[in-house]
C-alpha positions as CSV (number, residue, x, y, z in Angstrom):
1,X,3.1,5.0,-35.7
2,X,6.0,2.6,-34.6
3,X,6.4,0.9,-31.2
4,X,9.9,-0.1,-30.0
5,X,11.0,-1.7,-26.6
6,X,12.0,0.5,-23.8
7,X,13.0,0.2,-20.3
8,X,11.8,2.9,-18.2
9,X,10.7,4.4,-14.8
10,X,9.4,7.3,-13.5
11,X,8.4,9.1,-10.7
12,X,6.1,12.2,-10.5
13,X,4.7,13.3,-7.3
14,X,3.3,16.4,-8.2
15,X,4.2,20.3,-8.6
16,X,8.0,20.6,-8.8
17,X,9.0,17.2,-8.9
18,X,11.1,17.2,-12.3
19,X,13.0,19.7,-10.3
20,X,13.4,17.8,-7.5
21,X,13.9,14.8,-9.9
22,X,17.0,17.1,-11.8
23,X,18.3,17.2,-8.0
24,X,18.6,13.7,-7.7
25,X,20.8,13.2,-10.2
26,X,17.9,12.2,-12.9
27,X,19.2,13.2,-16.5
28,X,17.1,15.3,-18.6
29,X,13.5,15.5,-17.4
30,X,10.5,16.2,-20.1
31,X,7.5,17.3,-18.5
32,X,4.4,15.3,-20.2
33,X,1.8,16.9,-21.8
34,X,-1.6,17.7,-19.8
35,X,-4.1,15.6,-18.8
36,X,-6.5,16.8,-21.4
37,X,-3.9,15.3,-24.4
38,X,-4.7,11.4,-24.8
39,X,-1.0,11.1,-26.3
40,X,1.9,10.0,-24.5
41,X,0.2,9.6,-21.4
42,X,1.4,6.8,-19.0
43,X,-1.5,4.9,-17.1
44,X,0.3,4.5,-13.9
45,X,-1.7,1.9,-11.4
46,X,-1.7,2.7,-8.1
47,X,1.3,1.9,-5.4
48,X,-0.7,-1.1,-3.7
49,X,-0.3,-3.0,-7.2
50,X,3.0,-2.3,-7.9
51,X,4.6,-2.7,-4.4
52,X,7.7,-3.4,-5.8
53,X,8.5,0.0,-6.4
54,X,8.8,1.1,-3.0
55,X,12.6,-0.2,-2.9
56,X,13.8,2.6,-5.3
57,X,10.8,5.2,-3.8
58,X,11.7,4.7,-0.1
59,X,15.0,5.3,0.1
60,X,14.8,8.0,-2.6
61,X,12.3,10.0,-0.4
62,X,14.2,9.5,2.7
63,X,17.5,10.6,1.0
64,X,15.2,13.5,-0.1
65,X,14.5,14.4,3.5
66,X,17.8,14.0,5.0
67,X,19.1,16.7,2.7
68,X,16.1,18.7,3.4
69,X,16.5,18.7,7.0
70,X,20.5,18.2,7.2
71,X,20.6,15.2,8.2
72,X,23.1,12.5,7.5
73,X,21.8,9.7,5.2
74,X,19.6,7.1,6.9
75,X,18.7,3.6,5.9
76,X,15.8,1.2,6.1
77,X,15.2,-1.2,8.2
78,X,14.3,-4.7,6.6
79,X,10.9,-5.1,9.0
80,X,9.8,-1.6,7.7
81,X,10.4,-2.9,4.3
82,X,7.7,-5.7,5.5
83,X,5.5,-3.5,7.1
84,X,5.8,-1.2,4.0
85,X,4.8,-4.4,1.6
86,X,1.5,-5.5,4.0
87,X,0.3,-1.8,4.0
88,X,-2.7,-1.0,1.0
89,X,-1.1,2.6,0.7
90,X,-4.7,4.1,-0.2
91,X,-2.3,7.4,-0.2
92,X,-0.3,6.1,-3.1
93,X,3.1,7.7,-3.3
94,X,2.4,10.4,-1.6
95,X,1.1,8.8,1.2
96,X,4.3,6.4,1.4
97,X,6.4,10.4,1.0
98,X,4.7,12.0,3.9
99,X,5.1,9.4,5.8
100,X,8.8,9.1,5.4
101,X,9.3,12.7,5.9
102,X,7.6,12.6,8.7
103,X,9.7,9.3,10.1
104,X,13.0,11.3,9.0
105,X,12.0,14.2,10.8
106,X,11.7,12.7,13.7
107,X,14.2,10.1,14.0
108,X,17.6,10.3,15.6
109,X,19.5,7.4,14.7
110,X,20.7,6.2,11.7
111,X,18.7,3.5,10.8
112,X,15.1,4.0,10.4
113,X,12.8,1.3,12.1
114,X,9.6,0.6,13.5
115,X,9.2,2.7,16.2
116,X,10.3,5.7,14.5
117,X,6.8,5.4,12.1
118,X,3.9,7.2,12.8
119,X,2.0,4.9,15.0
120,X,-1.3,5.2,12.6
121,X,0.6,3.6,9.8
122,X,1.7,0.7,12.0
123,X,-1.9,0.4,14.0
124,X,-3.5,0.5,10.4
125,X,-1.3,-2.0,8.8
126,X,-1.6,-4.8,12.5
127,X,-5.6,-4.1,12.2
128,X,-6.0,-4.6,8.4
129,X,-4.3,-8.1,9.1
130,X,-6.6,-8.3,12.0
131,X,-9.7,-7.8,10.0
132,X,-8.4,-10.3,7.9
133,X,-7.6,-13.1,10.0
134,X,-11.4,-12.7,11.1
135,X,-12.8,-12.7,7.6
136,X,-11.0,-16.2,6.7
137,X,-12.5,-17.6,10.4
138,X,-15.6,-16.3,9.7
139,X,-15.9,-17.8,6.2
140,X,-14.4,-21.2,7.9
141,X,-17.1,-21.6,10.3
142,X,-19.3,-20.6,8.2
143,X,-18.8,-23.7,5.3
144,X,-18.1,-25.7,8.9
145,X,-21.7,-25.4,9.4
146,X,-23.2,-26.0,6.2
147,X,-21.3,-29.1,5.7
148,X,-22.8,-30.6,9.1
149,X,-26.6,-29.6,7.6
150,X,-26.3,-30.6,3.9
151,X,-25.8,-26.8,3.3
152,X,-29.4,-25.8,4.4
153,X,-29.4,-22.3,5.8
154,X,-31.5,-22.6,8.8
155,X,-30.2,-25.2,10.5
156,X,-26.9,-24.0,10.1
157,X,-27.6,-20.6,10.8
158,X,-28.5,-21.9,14.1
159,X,-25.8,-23.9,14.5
160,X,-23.7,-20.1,14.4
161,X,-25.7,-18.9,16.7
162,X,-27.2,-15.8,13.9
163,X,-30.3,-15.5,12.0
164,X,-31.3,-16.4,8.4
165,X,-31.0,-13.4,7.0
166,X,-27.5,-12.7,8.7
167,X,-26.0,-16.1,7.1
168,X,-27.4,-15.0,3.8
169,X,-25.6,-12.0,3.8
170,X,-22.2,-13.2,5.0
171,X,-22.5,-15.9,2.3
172,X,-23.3,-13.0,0.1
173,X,-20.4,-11.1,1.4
174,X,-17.7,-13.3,1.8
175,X,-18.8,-14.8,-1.8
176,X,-19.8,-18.5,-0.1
177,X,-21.5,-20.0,-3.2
């Protein structure tokens, strides 16, 4: 067996996309082998840890759905690029596709921005930083009120205004050692 260095990427998205891959201009596409062949296989991680990739997916999928609906060609926004980046895309790629098809469907200009995505994706994205911004004050008050009682749980679980057994299991949670 030899190994050599290669430079590649790809994109599958599922059934028919080294068709729609041929229609973009892709050279020659090989299909891979099934799922069920340990060889060649790529282990692709999902979107949320390789973020980076949504430059080349975005605008390929809206290009995608511009010529699917007739539209002329649409471009990006820099905050949806932002918004885009601070989402966890639990969807993966096709997640980040149907939401773009969804945005080009329904938008008329020719840039598209914020308020042409669907409001879910922008509700989701404001209350995961929400959720967020809680956990690192929680924590905070938390390790406020330990270091005013020499860390000893009751006292400062009193301090917070929660029981023992709460305190133990936001230390527990938010990995307080």
């Amino acid at each position: 067996r030899r190994t050599f260095p290669a430079d590649l990427r790809a994109a599958a998205v599922g059934p028919g996309s080294a068709r729609e891959l041929k229609h973009f201009g892709v050279g020659e596409v090989l299909v891979p082998a099934t799922r069920h062949d340990s060889e060649g296989l790529l282990d692709l991680p999902p979107l949320r840890q390789r973020l980076e990739d949504i430059w080349d997916l975005a605008p390929m999928f809206v290009a995608k759905y511009c010529h699917s609906f007739g539209k002329p060609t649409m471009t990006i926004a820099p905050d949806v690029y932002d918004l885009f980046f601070r989402h966890t895309w639990p969807g993966n790629i096709r997640e980040l596709e149907n939401c773009l098809e969804s945005t080009v469907a329904m938008s008329d200009g020719p840039i598209l921005g914020m308020t042409d995505l669907p409001d879910d994706l922008v509700n989701d994205v404001g209350n995961t930083q929400d959720s967020q911004l809680l956990e690192q004050h929680t924590k905070q008050a938390i390790l406020q009120a330990l270091n005013q009682t020499n860390r000893k749980i009751a006292p400062a679980a009193r301090i917070l205004g929660i029981g023992r057994n709460t305190l133990y299991r936001k230390l527990k949670e938010l990995d307080i050692k």
